[in-house]
C-alpha positions, 0 to 999 in steps of 0.5 A: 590200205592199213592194217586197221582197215584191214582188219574191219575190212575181215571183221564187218560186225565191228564196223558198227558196235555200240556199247551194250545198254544197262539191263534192267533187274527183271532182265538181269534175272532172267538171264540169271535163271537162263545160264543156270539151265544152259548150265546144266544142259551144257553136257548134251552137245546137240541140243545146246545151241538150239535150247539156248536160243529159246526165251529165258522166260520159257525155260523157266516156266518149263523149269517150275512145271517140271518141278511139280508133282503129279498125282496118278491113281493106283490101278484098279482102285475105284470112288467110294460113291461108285462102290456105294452105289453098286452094293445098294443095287446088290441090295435091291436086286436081292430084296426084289428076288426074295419078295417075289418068291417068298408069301406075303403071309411068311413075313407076319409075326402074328398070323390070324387065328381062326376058332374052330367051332364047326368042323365039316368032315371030308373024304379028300385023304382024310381031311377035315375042313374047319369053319369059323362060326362067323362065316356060317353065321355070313350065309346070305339070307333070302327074301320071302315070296309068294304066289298071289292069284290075279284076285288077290293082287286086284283086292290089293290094288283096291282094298282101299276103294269100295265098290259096294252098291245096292241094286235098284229097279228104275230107269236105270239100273245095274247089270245084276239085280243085287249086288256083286264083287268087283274086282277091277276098276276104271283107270290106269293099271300094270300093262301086263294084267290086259296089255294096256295101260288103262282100264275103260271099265269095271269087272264084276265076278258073280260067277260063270253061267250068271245071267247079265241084264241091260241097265236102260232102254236102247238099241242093239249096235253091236254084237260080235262073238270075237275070239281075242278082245272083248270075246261075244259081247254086245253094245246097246245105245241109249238116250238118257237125260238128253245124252248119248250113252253107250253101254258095252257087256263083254266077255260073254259065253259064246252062244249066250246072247240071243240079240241082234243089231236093230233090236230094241231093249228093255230095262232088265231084259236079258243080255247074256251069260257071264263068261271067259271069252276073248282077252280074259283072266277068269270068267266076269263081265267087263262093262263099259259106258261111254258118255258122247264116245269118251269112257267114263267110270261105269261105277261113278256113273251108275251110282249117280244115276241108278235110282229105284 
Protein backbone atom coordinates (compact mmCIF):
# COMPACT_ATOMS: atom_id res chain seq x y z
CA UNK A 1 0.00 0.00 0.00
CA UNK A 2 1.45 3.49 -0.81
CA UNK A 3 1.54 6.05 1.22
CA UNK A 4 -1.32 8.27 -0.17
CA UNK A 5 -3.33 5.13 0.22
CA UNK A 6 -2.39 5.38 3.58
CA UNK A 7 -3.19 8.31 4.35
CA UNK A 8 -7.03 8.13 2.85
CA UNK A 9 -7.06 5.20 4.17
CA UNK A 10 -6.67 7.30 8.11
CA UNK A 11 -8.39 10.09 6.60
CA UNK A 12 -12.03 8.75 5.09
CA UNK A 13 -13.88 12.25 5.02
CA UNK A 14 -11.33 13.23 2.38
CA UNK A 15 -12.04 10.43 0.30
CA UNK A 16 -15.09 12.20 -1.18
CA UNK A 17 -14.57 16.28 -0.95
CA UNK A 18 -16.11 18.51 -3.29
CA UNK A 19 -14.98 22.17 -3.57
CA UNK A 20 -17.13 24.20 -1.58
CA UNK A 21 -20.25 26.30 -3.53
CA UNK A 22 -20.05 30.17 -3.71
CA UNK A 23 -22.57 31.69 -0.86
CA UNK A 24 -25.05 33.77 -1.70
CA UNK A 25 -25.20 37.42 -0.20
CA UNK A 26 -28.12 36.95 2.13
CA UNK A 27 -25.75 33.63 3.49
CA UNK A 28 -22.62 35.69 3.20
CA UNK A 29 -24.28 37.98 5.91
CA UNK A 30 -25.41 35.88 8.10
CA UNK A 31 -22.33 34.19 8.41
CA UNK A 32 -20.93 37.45 9.07
CA UNK A 33 -23.44 38.27 11.81
CA UNK A 34 -22.93 34.68 13.14
CA UNK A 35 -18.85 34.66 13.73
CA UNK A 36 -19.34 38.34 15.27
CA UNK A 37 -21.38 36.64 18.11
CA UNK A 38 -19.31 33.52 18.07
CA UNK A 39 -16.67 36.02 18.57
CA UNK A 40 -17.73 37.46 21.35
CA UNK A 41 -19.02 34.45 23.07
CA UNK A 42 -15.77 32.76 22.57
CA UNK A 43 -14.38 33.77 26.34
CA UNK A 44 -16.86 30.99 28.19
CA UNK A 45 -15.23 27.61 26.88
CA UNK A 46 -18.52 25.43 27.90
CA UNK A 47 -20.87 27.11 25.90
CA UNK A 48 -18.84 27.59 22.82
CA UNK A 49 -19.63 24.51 21.02
CA UNK A 50 -22.86 24.26 21.63
CA UNK A 51 -23.91 28.12 20.80
CA UNK A 52 -22.04 27.71 17.81
CA UNK A 53 -24.01 24.95 16.31
CA UNK A 54 -27.16 27.16 16.54
CA UNK A 55 -28.73 29.10 13.30
CA UNK A 56 -26.79 32.14 12.57
CA UNK A 57 -30.65 33.40 12.09
CA UNK A 58 -31.52 32.92 15.84
CA UNK A 59 -28.53 34.47 16.96
CA UNK A 60 -29.42 37.48 15.34
CA UNK A 61 -33.05 37.72 16.09
CA UNK A 62 -31.78 36.80 19.89
CA UNK A 63 -29.24 39.39 19.39
CA UNK A 64 -31.69 42.47 18.27
CA UNK A 65 -34.51 41.42 20.92
CA UNK A 66 -31.61 41.69 23.36
CA UNK A 67 -31.12 44.89 22.34
CA UNK A 68 -34.29 46.77 23.02
CA UNK A 69 -35.25 48.41 25.86
CA UNK A 70 -37.99 47.36 28.22
CA UNK A 71 -40.28 49.81 30.09
CA UNK A 72 -41.07 48.58 33.73
CA UNK A 73 -43.61 50.94 35.95
CA UNK A 74 -42.04 52.07 39.16
CA UNK A 75 -43.69 50.58 42.12
CA UNK A 76 -46.35 51.66 43.64
CA UNK A 77 -47.52 54.03 41.07
CA UNK A 78 -51.03 54.06 40.12
CA UNK A 79 -53.54 55.01 36.11
CA UNK A 80 -54.50 58.37 36.56
CA UNK A 81 -58.44 57.17 35.69
CA UNK A 82 -58.03 54.85 38.48
CA UNK A 83 -56.98 57.62 41.07
CA UNK A 84 -60.07 59.78 39.23
CA UNK A 85 -62.19 57.44 40.00
CA UNK A 86 -61.57 56.78 43.60
CA UNK A 87 -61.51 60.57 44.48
CA UNK A 88 -65.31 60.68 43.05
CA UNK A 89 -66.29 57.92 44.98
CA UNK A 90 -64.92 59.75 48.06
CA UNK A 91 -66.98 62.22 46.57
CA UNK A 92 -70.21 60.60 46.59
CA UNK A 93 -69.63 58.55 49.87
CA UNK A 94 -69.19 62.24 51.69
CA UNK A 95 -72.22 63.91 49.88
CA UNK A 96 -74.52 60.87 50.74
CA UNK A 97 -73.48 61.28 54.71
CA UNK A 98 -74.21 64.93 54.72
CA UNK A 99 -77.37 64.59 53.19
CA UNK A 100 -78.85 62.08 55.20
CA UNK A 101 -77.92 63.82 58.32
CA UNK A 102 -78.07 67.25 57.44
CA UNK A 103 -82.41 68.95 57.23
CA UNK A 104 -83.53 69.77 53.84
CA UNK A 105 -84.53 72.91 55.27
CA UNK A 106 -80.60 73.77 56.40
CA UNK A 107 -79.80 73.91 52.67
CA UNK A 108 -82.52 77.11 51.55
CA UNK A 109 -81.32 80.62 51.16
CA UNK A 110 -84.39 82.20 51.51
CA UNK A 111 -86.69 80.34 54.37
CA UNK A 112 -90.69 81.12 54.39
CA UNK A 113 -91.43 83.76 56.40
CA UNK A 114 -94.67 83.44 58.02
CA UNK A 115 -96.68 86.74 59.44
CA UNK A 116 -97.70 86.79 62.96
CA UNK A 117 -100.96 88.18 63.44
CA UNK A 118 -102.58 85.69 65.90
CA UNK A 119 -100.52 84.53 68.72
CA UNK A 120 -102.24 81.90 70.86
CA UNK A 121 -100.53 81.55 74.16
CA UNK A 122 -99.53 78.19 75.76
CA UNK A 123 -98.37 76.93 79.14
CA UNK A 124 -95.99 74.53 77.73
CA UNK A 125 -92.63 76.39 79.44
CA UNK A 126 -93.62 79.55 78.37
CA UNK A 127 -94.33 79.12 74.87
CA UNK A 128 -96.52 80.86 72.53
CA UNK A 129 -97.61 79.37 69.30
CA UNK A 130 -97.75 82.02 66.40
CA UNK A 131 -100.56 81.35 63.56
CA UNK A 132 -100.64 82.70 60.29
CA UNK A 133 -103.86 84.71 59.55
CA UNK A 134 -104.49 82.44 56.34
CA UNK A 135 -104.42 79.36 58.25
CA UNK A 136 -107.22 80.27 60.68
CA UNK A 137 -108.70 81.78 57.97
CA UNK A 138 -108.34 77.67 56.11
CA UNK A 139 -110.87 76.21 58.96
CA UNK A 140 -113.38 74.34 57.30
CA UNK A 141 -116.54 75.33 57.23
CA UNK A 142 -119.56 73.15 57.78
CA UNK A 143 -122.73 72.74 56.19
CA UNK A 144 -126.05 73.96 57.41
CA UNK A 145 -128.84 71.19 58.88
CA UNK A 146 -132.11 70.93 59.89
CA UNK A 147 -134.56 68.87 61.55
CA UNK A 148 -137.85 68.38 59.56
CA UNK A 149 -141.10 66.53 60.76
CA UNK A 150 -142.15 63.83 58.58
CA UNK A 151 -145.30 66.60 57.40
CA UNK A 152 -142.77 68.75 56.61
CA UNK A 153 -140.84 66.50 54.44
CA UNK A 154 -144.36 65.15 52.78
CA UNK A 155 -145.31 69.32 51.92
CA UNK A 156 -141.89 69.22 50.36
CA UNK A 157 -142.57 66.18 48.45
CA UNK A 158 -145.97 67.44 47.07
CA UNK A 159 -145.84 71.09 47.42
CA UNK A 160 -146.22 71.01 43.68
CA UNK A 161 -149.24 68.96 43.64
CA UNK A 162 -152.80 69.91 44.85
CA UNK A 163 -154.75 67.89 46.73
CA UNK A 164 -157.65 70.10 47.44
CA UNK A 165 -161.19 69.15 46.76
CA UNK A 166 -164.76 69.87 47.80
CA UNK A 167 -167.14 67.70 49.61
CA UNK A 168 -170.12 66.49 47.95
CA UNK A 169 -173.39 64.20 49.01
CA UNK A 170 -174.12 61.59 45.97
CA UNK A 171 -173.79 58.33 45.29
CA UNK A 172 -170.27 58.63 45.78
CA UNK A 173 -168.68 60.79 48.04
CA UNK A 174 -165.26 61.57 50.11
CA UNK A 175 -164.48 60.03 53.28
CA UNK A 176 -165.33 63.49 55.11
CA UNK A 177 -168.11 65.85 54.54
CA UNK A 178 -165.81 68.70 53.93
CA UNK A 179 -162.78 69.02 53.04
CA UNK A 180 -159.31 68.13 54.73
CA UNK A 181 -155.33 68.04 54.40
CA UNK A 182 -153.43 65.44 52.43
CA UNK A 183 -150.43 64.71 53.40
CA UNK A 184 -149.23 61.64 51.16
CA UNK A 185 -150.18 60.41 48.10
CA UNK A 186 -150.36 57.57 45.43
CA UNK A 187 -147.06 56.44 44.00
CA UNK A 188 -143.64 55.53 44.71
CA UNK A 189 -142.04 56.92 47.60
CA UNK A 190 -138.39 56.61 50.08
CA UNK A 191 -138.44 53.08 51.34
CA UNK A 192 -137.98 54.32 54.40
CA UNK A 193 -140.96 56.53 55.49
CA UNK A 194 -143.48 52.93 55.49
CA UNK A 195 -141.05 50.26 54.28
CA UNK A 196 -142.18 49.91 50.94
CA UNK A 197 -141.46 51.36 47.73
CA UNK A 198 -144.82 52.32 46.74
CA UNK A 199 -147.67 54.18 48.19
CA UNK A 200 -151.28 52.40 47.21
CA UNK A 201 -152.90 55.10 48.48
CA UNK A 202 -153.64 58.64 49.97
CA UNK A 203 -153.30 59.93 53.67
CA UNK A 204 -155.71 62.50 54.98
CA UNK A 205 -154.85 64.28 58.36
CA UNK A 206 -158.17 66.06 60.18
CA UNK A 207 -157.08 64.89 63.11
CA UNK A 208 -157.32 61.75 65.79
CA UNK A 209 -160.66 61.06 67.07
CA UNK A 210 -162.38 62.39 63.38
CA UNK A 211 -165.32 60.34 62.42
CA UNK A 212 -164.67 58.49 58.99
CA UNK A 213 -167.68 57.84 56.39
CA UNK A 214 -168.25 55.06 53.48
CA UNK A 215 -168.02 56.73 50.11
CA UNK A 216 -170.97 54.51 48.37
CA UNK A 217 -172.99 51.49 49.24
CA UNK A 218 -171.32 48.06 49.69
CA UNK A 219 -170.46 45.09 51.69
CA UNK A 220 -168.41 44.51 54.73
CA UNK A 221 -165.46 42.26 53.53
CA UNK A 222 -163.08 42.68 55.98
CA UNK A 223 -162.54 44.06 59.44
CA UNK A 224 -159.25 43.37 61.51
CA UNK A 225 -157.79 45.24 64.49
CA UNK A 226 -153.94 44.01 63.63
CA UNK A 227 -151.40 45.33 65.33
CA UNK A 228 -148.71 46.25 62.41
CA UNK A 229 -149.93 47.15 58.94
CA UNK A 230 -152.95 48.68 58.22
CA UNK A 231 -153.84 48.40 62.30
CA UNK A 232 -158.07 48.27 62.82
CA UNK A 233 -159.33 48.92 59.37
CA UNK A 234 -162.17 47.65 57.40
CA UNK A 235 -162.92 46.82 53.69
CA UNK A 236 -166.13 47.34 51.99
CA UNK A 237 -166.88 46.16 48.13
CA UNK A 238 -169.06 48.01 45.94
CA UNK A 239 -170.76 48.09 42.60
CA UNK A 240 -170.20 51.25 40.92
CA UNK A 241 -171.11 51.81 37.16
CA UNK A 242 -170.83 48.20 36.43
CA UNK A 243 -167.28 47.68 38.28
CA UNK A 244 -165.91 45.99 41.06
CA UNK A 245 -164.75 48.65 43.52
CA UNK A 246 -163.01 48.15 46.74
CA UNK A 247 -162.47 50.81 49.22
CA UNK A 248 -160.16 50.25 52.37
CA UNK A 249 -160.07 52.60 55.52
CA UNK A 250 -156.99 52.19 57.67
CA UNK A 251 -155.30 52.84 60.76
CA UNK A 252 -158.20 53.32 62.70
CA UNK A 253 -158.56 53.62 66.68
CA UNK A 254 -158.95 50.17 68.20
CA UNK A 255 -162.44 49.59 69.18
CA UNK A 256 -163.90 52.42 66.87
CA UNK A 257 -165.69 50.79 64.07
CA UNK A 258 -168.73 49.09 65.06
CA UNK A 259 -168.93 46.78 61.38
CA UNK A 260 -168.67 43.50 61.01
CA UNK A 261 -168.17 40.94 57.63
CA UNK A 262 -171.96 40.79 56.01
CA UNK A 263 -173.17 43.95 57.07
CA UNK A 264 -174.65 46.23 54.29
CA UNK A 265 -173.31 49.94 54.00
CA UNK A 266 -174.81 53.00 53.34
CA UNK A 267 -173.38 56.09 51.67
CA UNK A 268 -172.05 58.20 54.56
CA UNK A 269 -172.70 55.73 57.13
CA UNK A 270 -170.24 55.76 60.02
CA UNK A 271 -166.84 53.66 59.40
CA UNK A 272 -164.49 54.80 62.10
CA UNK A 273 -162.49 57.07 63.93
CA UNK A 274 -159.30 58.53 62.80
CA UNK A 275 -156.36 56.84 64.60
CA UNK A 276 -152.38 55.89 64.88
CA UNK A 277 -152.81 51.96 64.79
CA UNK A 278 -150.46 49.31 63.17
CA UNK A 279 -147.61 50.95 60.74
CA UNK A 280 -148.42 54.38 61.28
CA UNK A 281 -146.35 58.12 61.37
CA UNK A 282 -149.15 60.36 63.40
CA UNK A 283 -152.83 59.63 63.46
CA UNK A 284 -154.64 59.84 59.78
CA UNK A 285 -156.72 57.74 57.53
CA UNK A 286 -154.87 55.88 54.76
CA UNK A 287 -157.52 55.11 52.03
CA UNK A 288 -157.51 52.99 49.63
CA UNK A 289 -159.52 51.92 46.23
CA UNK A 290 -158.96 49.06 44.23
CA UNK A 291 -160.34 48.82 40.49
CA UNK A 292 -161.06 44.96 39.44
CA UNK A 293 -158.20 44.18 42.67
CA UNK A 294 -155.42 46.65 40.95
CA UNK A 295 -154.85 50.01 43.07
CA UNK A 296 -155.58 53.13 41.73
CA UNK A 297 -154.97 56.58 42.88
CA UNK A 298 -158.19 57.35 45.45
CA UNK A 299 -157.60 61.16 44.78
CA UNK A 300 -158.01 60.90 40.59
CA UNK A 301 -160.60 58.63 41.36
CA UNK A 302 -163.01 60.16 43.44
CA UNK A 303 -162.39 63.53 42.04
CA UNK A 304 -163.84 62.01 38.75
CA UNK A 305 -166.47 60.38 40.01
CA UNK A 306 -167.52 62.10 43.25
CA UNK A 307 -170.42 64.13 42.27
CA UNK A 308 -173.55 65.99 44.25
Amino acid sequence: MSLRERDESAHPERQHHTPPQPLTRRQSREAENGRGVVSSRSAKPSRTKARSARPARSSVRRSLSSTKPVASRPQGQESVPRRIFSFGALLFVAALVVGMSVPANAFLTDPLTVATSVEAPTTLRGQSIEVSSDAAAALPARDGYEVKTYAQQLQEKYANVSYTFSATNGAVRWPFPYAVTITDGFGPRPVNVSGTAFHNGVDFTPGEGTPIYAIADGVVTTHSEDQGGLGNHVVLQHDIGGQNIESVYAHMQYGSSPLAIGDQVRVGDFIGLVGNTGTSYGAHLHFELHVDKVPVDPFVWLTNNAVN
